[in-house]
Biopython code that builds the backbone (N, CA, C, O; Angstrom):
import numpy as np
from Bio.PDB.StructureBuilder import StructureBuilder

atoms = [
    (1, "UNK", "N", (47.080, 115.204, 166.880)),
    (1, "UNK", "CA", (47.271, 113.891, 167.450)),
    (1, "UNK", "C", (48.189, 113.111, 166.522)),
    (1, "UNK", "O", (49.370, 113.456, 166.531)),
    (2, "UNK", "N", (47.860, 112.196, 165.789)),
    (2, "UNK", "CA", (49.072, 111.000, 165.401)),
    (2, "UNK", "C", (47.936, 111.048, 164.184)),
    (2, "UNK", "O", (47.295, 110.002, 164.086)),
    (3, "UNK", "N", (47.706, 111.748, 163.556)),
    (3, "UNK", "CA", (47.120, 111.230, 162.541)),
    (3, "UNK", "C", (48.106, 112.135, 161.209)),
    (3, "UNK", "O", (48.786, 113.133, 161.449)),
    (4, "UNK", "N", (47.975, 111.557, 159.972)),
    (4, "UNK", "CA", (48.833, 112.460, 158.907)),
    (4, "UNK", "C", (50.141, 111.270, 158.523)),
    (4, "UNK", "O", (50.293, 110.163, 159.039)),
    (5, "UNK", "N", (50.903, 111.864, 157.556)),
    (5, "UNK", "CA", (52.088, 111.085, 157.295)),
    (5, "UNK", "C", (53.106, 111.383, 158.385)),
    (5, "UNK", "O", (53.025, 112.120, 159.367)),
    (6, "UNK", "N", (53.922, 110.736, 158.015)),
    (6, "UNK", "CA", (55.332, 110.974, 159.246)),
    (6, "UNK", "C", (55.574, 111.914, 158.587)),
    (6, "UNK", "O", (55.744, 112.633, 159.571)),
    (7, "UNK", "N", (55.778, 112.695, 157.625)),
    (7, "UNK", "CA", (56.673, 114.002, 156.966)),
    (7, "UNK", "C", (55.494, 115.483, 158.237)),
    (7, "UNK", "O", (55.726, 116.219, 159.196)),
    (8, "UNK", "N", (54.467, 115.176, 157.465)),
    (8, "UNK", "CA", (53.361, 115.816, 158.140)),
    (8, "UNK", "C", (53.774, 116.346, 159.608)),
    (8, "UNK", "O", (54.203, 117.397, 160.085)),
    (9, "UNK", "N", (53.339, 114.776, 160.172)),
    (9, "UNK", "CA", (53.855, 114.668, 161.804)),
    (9, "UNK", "C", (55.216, 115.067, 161.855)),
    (9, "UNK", "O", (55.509, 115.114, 163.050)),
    (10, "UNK", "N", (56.175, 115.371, 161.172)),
    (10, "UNK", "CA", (57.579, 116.043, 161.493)),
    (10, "UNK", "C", (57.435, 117.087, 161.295)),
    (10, "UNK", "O", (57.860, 117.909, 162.107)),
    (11, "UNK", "N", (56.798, 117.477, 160.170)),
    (11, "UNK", "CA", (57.113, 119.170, 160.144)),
    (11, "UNK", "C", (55.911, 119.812, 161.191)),
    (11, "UNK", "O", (55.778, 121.036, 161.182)),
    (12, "UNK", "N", (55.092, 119.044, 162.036)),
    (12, "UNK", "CA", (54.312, 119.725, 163.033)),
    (12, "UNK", "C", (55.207, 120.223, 164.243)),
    (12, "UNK", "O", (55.174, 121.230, 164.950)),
    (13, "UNK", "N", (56.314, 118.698, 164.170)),
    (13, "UNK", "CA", (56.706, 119.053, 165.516)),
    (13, "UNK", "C", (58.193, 119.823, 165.271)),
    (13, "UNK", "O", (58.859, 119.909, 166.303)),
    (14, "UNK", "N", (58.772, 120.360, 164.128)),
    (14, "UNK", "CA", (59.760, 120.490, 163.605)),
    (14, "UNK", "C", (60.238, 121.615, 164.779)),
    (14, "UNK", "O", (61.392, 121.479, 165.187)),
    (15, "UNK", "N", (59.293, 122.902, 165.446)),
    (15, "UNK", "CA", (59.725, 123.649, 165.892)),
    (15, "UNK", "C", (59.926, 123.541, 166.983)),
    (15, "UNK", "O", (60.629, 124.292, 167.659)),
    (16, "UNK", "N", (59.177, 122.314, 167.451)),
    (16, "UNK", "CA", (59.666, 122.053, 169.327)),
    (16, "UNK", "C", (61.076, 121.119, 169.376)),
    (16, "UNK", "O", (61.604, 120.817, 170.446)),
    (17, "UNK", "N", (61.610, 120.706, 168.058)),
    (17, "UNK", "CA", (62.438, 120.263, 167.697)),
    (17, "UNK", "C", (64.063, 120.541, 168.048)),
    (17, "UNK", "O", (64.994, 119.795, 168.350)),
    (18, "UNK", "N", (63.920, 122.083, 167.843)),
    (18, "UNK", "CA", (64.766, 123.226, 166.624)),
    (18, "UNK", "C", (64.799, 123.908, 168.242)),
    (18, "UNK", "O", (65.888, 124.311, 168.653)),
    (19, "UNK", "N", (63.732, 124.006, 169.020)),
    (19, "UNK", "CA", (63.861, 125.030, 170.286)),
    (19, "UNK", "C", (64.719, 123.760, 171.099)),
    (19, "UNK", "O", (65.806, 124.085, 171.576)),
    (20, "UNK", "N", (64.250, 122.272, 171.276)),
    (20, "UNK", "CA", (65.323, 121.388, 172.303)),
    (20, "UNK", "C", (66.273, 121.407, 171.912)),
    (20, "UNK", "O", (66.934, 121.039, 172.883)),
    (21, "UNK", "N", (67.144, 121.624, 170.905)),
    (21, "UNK", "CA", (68.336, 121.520, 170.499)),
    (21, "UNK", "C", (68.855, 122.769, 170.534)),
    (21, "UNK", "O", (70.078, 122.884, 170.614)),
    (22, "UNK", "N", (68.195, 123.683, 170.492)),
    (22, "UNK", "CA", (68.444, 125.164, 170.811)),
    (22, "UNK", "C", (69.543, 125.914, 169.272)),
    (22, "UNK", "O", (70.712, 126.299, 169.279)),
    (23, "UNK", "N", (68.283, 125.852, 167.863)),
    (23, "UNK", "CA", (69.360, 126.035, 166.748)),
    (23, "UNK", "C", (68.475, 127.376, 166.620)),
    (23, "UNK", "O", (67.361, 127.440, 166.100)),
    (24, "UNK", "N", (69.208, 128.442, 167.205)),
    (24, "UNK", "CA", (68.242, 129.932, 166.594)),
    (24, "UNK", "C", (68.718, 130.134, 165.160)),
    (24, "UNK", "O", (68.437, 131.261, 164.754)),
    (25, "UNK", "N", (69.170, 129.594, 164.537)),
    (25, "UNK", "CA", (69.532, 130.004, 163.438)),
    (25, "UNK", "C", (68.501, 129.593, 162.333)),
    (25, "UNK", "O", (67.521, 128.903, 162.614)),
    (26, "UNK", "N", (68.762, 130.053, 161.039)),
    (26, "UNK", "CA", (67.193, 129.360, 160.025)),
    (26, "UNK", "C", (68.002, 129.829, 158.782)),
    (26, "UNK", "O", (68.292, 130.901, 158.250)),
    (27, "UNK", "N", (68.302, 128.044, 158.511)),
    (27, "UNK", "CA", (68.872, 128.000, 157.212)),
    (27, "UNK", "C", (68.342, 126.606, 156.475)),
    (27, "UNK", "O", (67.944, 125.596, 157.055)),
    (28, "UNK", "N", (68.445, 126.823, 155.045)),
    (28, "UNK", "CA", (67.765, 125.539, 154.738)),
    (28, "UNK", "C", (67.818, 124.388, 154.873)),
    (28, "UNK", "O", (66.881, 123.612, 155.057)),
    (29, "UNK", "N", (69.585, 124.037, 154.749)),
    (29, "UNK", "CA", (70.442, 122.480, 154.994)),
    (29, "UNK", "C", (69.649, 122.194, 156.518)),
    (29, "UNK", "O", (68.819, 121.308, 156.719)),
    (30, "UNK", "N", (70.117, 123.136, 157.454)),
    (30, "UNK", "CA", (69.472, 122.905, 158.999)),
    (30, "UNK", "C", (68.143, 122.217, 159.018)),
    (30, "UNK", "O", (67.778, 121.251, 159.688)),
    (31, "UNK", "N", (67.355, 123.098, 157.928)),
    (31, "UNK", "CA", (65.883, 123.132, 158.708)),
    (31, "UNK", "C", (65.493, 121.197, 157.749)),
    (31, "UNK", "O", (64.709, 120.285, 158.011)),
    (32, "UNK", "N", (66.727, 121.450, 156.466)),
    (32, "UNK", "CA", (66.338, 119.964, 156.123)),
    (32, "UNK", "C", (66.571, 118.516, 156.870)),
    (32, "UNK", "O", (66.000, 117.453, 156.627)),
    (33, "UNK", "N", (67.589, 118.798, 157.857)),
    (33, "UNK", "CA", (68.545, 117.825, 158.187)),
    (33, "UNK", "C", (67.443, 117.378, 159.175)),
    (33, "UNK", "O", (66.867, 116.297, 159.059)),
    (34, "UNK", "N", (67.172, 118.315, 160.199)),
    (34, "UNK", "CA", (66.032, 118.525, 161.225)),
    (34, "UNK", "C", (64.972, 117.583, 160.334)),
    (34, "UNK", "O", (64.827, 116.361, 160.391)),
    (35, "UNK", "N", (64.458, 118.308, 159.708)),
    (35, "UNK", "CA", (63.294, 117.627, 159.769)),
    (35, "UNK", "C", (63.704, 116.334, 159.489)),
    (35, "UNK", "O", (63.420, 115.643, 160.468)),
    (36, "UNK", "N", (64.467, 115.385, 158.244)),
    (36, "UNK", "CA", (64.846, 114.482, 157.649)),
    (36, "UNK", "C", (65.122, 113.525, 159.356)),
    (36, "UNK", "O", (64.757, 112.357, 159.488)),
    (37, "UNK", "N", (65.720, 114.221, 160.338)),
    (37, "UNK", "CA", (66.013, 112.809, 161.509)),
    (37, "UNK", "C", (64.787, 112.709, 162.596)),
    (37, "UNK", "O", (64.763, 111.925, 163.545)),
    (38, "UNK", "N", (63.605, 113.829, 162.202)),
    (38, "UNK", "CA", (62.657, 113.715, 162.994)),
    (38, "UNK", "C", (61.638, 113.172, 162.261)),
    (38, "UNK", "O", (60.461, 113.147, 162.622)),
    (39, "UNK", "N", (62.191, 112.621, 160.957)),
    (39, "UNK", "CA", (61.160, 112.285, 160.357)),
    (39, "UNK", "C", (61.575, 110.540, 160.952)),
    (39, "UNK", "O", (60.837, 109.661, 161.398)),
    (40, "UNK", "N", (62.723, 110.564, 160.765)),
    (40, "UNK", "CA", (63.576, 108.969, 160.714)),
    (40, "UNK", "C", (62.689, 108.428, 162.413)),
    (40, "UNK", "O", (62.154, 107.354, 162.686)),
    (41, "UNK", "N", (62.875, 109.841, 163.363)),
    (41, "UNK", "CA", (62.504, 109.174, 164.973)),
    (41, "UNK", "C", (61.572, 108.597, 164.687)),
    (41, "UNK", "O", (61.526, 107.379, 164.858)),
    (42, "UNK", "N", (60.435, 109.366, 164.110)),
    (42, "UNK", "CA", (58.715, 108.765, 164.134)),
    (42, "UNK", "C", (59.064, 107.830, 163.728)),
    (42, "UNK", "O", (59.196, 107.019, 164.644)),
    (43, "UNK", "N", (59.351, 107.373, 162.656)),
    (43, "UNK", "CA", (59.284, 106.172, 161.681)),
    (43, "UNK", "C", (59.356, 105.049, 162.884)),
    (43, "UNK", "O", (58.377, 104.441, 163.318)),
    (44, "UNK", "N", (60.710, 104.901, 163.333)),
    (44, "UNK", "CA", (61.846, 104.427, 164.307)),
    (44, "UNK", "C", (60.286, 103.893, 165.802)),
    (44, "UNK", "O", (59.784, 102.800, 166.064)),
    (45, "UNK", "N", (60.086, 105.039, 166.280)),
    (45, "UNK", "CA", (59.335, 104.795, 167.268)),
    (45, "UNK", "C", (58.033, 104.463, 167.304)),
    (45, "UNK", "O", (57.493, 103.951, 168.285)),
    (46, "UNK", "N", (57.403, 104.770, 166.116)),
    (46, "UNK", "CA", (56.112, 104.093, 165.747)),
    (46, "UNK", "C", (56.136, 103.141, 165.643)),
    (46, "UNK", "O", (55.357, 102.491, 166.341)),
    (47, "UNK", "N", (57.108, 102.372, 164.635)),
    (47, "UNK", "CA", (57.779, 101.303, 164.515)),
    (47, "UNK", "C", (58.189, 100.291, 166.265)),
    (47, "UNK", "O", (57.767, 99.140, 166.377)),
    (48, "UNK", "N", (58.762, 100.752, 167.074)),
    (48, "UNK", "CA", (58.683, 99.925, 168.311)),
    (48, "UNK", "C", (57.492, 99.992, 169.127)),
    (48, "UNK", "O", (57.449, 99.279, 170.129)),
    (49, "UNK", "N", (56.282, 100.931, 168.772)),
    (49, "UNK", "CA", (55.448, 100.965, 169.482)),
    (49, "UNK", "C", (54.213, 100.536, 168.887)),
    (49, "UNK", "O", (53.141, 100.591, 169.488)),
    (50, "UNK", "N", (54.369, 100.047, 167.541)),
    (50, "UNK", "CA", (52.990, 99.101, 167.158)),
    (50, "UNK", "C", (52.279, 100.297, 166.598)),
    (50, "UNK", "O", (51.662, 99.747, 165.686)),
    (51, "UNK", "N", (51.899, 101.768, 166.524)),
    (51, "UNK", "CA", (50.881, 102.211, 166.746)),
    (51, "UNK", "C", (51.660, 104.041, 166.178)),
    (51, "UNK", "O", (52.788, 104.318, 166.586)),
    (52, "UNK", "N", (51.087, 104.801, 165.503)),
    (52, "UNK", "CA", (51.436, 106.461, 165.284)),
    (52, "UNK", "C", (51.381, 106.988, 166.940)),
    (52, "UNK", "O", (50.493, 106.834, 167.779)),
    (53, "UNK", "N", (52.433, 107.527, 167.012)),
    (53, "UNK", "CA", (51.944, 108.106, 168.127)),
    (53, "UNK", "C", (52.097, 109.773, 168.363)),
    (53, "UNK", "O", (52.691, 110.537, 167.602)),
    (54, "UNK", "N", (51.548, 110.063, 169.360)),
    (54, "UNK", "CA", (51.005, 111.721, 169.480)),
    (54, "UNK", "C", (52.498, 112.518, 169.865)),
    (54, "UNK", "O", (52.983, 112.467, 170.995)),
    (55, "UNK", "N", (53.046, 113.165, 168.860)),
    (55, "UNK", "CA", (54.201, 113.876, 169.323)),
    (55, "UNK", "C", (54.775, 115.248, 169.739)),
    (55, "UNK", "O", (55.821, 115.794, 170.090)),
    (56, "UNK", "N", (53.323, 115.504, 169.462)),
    (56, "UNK", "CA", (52.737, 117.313, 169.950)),
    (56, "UNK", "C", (52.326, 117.585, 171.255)),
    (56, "UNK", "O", (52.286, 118.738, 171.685)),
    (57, "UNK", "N", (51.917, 116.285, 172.134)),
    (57, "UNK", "CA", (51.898, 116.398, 173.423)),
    (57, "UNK", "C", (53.169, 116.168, 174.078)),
    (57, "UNK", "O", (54.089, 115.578, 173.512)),
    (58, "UNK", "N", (53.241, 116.626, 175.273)),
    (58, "UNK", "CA", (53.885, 116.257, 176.240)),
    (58, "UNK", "C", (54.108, 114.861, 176.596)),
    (58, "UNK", "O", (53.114, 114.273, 176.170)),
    (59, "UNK", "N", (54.731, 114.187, 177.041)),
    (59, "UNK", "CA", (54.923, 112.330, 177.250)),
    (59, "UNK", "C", (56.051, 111.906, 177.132)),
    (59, "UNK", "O", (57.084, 112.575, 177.109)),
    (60, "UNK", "N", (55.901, 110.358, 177.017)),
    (60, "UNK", "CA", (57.058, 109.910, 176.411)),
    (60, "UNK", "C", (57.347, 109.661, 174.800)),
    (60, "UNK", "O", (58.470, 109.498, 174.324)),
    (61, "UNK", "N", (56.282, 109.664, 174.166)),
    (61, "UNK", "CA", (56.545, 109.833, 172.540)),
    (61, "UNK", "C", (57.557, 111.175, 172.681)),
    (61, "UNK", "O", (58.764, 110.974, 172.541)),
    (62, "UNK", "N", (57.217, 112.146, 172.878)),
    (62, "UNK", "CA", (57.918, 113.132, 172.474)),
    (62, "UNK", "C", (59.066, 113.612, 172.892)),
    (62, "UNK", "O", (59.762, 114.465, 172.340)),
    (63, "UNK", "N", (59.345, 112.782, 174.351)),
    (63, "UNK", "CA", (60.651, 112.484, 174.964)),
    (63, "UNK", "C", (61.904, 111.835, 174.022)),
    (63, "UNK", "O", (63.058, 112.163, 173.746)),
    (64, "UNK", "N", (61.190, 110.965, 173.765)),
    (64, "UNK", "CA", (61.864, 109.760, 173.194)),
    (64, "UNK", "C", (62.375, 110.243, 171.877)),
    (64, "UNK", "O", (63.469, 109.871, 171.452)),
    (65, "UNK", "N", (61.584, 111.082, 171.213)),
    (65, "UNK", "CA", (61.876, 111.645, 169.869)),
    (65, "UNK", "C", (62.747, 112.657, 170.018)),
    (65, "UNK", "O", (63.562, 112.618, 169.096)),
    (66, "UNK", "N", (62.944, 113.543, 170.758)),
    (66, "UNK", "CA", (63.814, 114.245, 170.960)),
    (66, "UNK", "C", (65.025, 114.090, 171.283)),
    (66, "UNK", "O", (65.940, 114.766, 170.813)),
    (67, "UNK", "N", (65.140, 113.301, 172.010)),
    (67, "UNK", "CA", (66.390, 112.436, 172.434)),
    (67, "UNK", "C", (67.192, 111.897, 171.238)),
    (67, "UNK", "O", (68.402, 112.031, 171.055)),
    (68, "UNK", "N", (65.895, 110.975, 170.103)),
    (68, "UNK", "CA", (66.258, 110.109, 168.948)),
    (68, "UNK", "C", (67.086, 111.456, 168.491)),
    (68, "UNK", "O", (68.305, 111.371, 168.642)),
    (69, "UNK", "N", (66.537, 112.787, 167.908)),
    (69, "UNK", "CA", (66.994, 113.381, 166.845)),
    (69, "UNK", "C", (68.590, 114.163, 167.470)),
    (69, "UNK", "O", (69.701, 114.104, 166.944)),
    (70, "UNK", "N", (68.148, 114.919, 168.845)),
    (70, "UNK", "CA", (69.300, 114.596, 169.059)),
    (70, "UNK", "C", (70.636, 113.775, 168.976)),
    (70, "UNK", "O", (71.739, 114.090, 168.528)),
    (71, "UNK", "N", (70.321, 112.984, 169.373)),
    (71, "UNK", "CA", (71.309, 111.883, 169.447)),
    (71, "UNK", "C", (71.635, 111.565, 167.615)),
    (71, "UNK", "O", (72.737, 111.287, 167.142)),
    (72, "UNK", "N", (70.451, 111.696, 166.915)),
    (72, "UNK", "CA", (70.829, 111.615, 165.432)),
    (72, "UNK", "C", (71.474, 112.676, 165.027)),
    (72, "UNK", "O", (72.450, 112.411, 164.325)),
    (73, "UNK", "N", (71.269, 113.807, 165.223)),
    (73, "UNK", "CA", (72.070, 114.884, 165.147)),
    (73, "UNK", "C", (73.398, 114.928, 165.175)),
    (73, "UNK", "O", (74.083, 115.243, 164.201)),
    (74, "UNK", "N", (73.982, 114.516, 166.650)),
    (74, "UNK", "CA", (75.115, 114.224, 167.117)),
    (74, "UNK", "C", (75.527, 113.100, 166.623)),
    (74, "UNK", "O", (76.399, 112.631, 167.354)),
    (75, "UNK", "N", (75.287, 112.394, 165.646)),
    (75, "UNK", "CA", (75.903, 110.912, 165.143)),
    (75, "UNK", "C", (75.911, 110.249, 166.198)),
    (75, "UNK", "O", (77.057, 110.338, 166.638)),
    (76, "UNK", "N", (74.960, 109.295, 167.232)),
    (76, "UNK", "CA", (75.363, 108.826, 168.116)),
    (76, "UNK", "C", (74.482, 107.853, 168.548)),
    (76, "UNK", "O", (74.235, 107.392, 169.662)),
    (77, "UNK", "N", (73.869, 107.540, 166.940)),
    (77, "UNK", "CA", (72.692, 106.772, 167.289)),
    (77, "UNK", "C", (73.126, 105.273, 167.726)),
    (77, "UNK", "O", (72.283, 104.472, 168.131)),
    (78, "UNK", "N", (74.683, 104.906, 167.600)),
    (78, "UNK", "CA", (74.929, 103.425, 168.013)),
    (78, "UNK", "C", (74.337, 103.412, 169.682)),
    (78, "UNK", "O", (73.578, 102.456, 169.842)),
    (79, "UNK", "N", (74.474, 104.052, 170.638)),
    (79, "UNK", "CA", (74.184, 104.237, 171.724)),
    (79, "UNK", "C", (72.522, 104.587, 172.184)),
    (79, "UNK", "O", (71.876, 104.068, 173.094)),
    (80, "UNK", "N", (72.122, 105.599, 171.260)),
    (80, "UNK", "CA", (70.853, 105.661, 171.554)),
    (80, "UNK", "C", (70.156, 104.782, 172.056)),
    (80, "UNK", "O", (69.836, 105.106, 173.199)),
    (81, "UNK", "N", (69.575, 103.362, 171.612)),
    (81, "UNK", "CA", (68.612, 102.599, 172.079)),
    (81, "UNK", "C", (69.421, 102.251, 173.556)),
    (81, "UNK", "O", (68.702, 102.030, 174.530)),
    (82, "UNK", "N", (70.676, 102.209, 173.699)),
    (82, "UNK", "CA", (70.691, 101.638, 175.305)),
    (82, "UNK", "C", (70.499, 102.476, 176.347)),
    (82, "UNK", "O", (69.979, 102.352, 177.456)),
    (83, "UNK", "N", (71.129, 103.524, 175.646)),
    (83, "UNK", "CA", (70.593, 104.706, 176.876)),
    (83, "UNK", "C", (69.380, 104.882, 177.524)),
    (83, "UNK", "O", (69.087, 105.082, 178.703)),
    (84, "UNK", "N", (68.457, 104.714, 176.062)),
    (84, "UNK", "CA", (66.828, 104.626, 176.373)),
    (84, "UNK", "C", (65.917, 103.492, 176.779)),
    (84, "UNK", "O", (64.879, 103.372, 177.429)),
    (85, "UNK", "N", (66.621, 102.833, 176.218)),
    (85, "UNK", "CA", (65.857, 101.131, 176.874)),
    (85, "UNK", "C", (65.035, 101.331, 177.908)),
    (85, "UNK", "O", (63.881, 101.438, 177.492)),
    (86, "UNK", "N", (65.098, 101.413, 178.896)),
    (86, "UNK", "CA", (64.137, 101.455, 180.601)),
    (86, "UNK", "C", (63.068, 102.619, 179.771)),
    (86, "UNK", "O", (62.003, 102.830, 180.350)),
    (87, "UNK", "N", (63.244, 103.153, 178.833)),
    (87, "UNK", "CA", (61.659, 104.152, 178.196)),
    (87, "UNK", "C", (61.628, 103.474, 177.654)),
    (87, "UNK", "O", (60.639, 102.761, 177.824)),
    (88, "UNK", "N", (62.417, 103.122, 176.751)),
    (88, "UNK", "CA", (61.377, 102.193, 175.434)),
    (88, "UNK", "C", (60.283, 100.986, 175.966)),
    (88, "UNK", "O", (59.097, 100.908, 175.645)),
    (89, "UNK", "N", (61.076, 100.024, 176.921)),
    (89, "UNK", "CA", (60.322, 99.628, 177.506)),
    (89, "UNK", "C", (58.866, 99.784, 177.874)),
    (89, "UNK", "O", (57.810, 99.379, 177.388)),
    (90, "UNK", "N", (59.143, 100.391, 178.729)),
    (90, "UNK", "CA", (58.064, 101.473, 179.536)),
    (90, "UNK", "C", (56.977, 102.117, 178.747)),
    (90, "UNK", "O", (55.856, 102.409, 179.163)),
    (91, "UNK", "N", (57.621, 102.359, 177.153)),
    (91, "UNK", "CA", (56.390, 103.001, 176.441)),
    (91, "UNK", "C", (55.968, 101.793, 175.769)),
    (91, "UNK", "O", (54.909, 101.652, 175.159)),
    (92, "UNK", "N", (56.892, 100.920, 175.931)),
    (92, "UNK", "CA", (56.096, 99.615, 175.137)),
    (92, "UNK", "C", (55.355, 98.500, 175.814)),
    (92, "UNK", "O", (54.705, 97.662, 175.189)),
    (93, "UNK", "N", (55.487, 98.526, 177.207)),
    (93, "UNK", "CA", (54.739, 97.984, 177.783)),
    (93, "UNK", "C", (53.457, 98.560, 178.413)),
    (93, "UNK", "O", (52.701, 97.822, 179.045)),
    (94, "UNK", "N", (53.137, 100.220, 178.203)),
    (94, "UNK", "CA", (52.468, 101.037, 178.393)),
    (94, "UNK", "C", (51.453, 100.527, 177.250)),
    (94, "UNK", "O", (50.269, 100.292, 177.490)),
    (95, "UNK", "N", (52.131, 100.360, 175.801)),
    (95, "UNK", "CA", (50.841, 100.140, 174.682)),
    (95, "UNK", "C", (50.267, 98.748, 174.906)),
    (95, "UNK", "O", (49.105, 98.424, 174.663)),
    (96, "UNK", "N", (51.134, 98.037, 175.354)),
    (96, "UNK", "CA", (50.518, 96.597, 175.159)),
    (96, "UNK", "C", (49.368, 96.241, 176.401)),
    (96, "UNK", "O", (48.586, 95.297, 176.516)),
    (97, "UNK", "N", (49.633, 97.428, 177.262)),
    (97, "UNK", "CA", (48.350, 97.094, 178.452)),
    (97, "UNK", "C", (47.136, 97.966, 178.074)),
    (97, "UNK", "O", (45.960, 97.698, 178.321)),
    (98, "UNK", "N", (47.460, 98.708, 177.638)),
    (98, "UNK", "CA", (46.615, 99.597, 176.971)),
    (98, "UNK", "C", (45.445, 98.366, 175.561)),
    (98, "UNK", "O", (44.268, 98.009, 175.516)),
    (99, "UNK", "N", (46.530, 98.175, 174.793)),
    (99, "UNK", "CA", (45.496, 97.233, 174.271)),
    (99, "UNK", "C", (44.999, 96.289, 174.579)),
    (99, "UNK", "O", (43.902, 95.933, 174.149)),
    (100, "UNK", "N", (45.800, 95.556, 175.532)),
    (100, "UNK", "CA", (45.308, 94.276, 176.770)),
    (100, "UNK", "C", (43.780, 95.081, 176.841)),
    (100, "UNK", "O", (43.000, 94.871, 175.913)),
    (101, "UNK", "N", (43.414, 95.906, 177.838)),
    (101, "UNK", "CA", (42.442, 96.653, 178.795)),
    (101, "UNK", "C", (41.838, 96.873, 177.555)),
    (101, "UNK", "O", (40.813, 96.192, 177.563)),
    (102, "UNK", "N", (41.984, 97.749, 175.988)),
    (102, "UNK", "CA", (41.061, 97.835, 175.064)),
    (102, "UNK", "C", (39.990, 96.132, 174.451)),
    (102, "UNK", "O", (38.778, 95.942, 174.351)),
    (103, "UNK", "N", (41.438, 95.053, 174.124)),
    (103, "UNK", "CA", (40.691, 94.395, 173.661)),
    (103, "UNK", "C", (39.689, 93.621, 174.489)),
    (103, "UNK", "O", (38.703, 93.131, 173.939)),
    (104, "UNK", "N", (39.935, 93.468, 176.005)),
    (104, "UNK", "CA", (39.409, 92.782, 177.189)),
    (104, "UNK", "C", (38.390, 93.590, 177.568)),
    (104, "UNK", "O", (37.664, 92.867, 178.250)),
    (105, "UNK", "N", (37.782, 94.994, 177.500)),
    (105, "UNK", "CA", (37.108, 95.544, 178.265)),
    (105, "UNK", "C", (36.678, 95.900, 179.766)),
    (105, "UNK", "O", (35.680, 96.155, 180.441)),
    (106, "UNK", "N", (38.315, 95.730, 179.874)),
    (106, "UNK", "CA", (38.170, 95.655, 181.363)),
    (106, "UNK", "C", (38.846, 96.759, 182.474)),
    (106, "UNK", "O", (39.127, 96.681, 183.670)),
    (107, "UNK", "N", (38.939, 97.665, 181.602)),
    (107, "UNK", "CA", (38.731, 99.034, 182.060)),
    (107, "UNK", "C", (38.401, 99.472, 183.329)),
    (107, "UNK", "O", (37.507, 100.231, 182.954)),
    (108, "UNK", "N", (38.405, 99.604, 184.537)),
    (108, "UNK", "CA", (37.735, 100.112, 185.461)),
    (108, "UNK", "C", (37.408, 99.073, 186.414)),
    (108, "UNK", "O", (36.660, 99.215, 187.381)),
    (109, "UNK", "N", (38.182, 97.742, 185.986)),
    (109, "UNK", "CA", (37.261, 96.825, 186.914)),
    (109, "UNK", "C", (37.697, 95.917, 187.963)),
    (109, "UNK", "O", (36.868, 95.269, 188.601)),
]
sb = StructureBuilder()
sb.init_structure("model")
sb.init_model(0)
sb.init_chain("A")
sb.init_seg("    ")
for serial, (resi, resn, name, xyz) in enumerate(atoms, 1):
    if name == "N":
        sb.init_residue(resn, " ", resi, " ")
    sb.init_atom(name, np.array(xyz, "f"), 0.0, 1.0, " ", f" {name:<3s}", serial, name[0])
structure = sb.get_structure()
């Protein structure tokens, strides 16, 4: 889940990483660079989302991160956030109802 450091949480997800970008190769600079901009996404997206989030599941955390490192990869992070905006959004208005409904208890009703 989202628990651990961001280095932690990067090198968990380092290999679903390495398969979206499609690098069969395994060299060290690579496997550093990789991890070093998937470390930067978490930071980055935890950071807009208030909260660690789960990047081993399926969703939009892990959408979003993939995209980030990509796009960090490719030097192209000036663009990144606009491309993504309508998710970022979306995952950020996803947490804030989420804690709405946690701190309200109103769950189900």
């Amino acid at each position: 889940m989202a628990a651990g450091s961001v280095t932690e949480r990067a090198a968990a997800v380092q290999a679903a990483m390495r398969t979206y970008l499609q690098i069969t190769w395994n060299d060290e600079a690579t496997n550093a660079r990789i991890l070093a901009l998937t470390e930067d996404g978490i930071a980055y997206i935890d950071r807009l989302t208030g909260a660690p989030e789960d990047y081993e599941s399926p969703g939009q955390p892990r959408t979003l991160l993939k995209e980030y490192v990509r796009y960090a990869r490719d030097e192209a992070l000036d663009v990144f956030e606009a491309n993504y905006i309508g998710l970022i959004n979306e995952l950020q208005n996803d947490k804030r109802v989420t804690s709405y409904v946690e701190s309200t208890g109103t769950a189900g009703s």
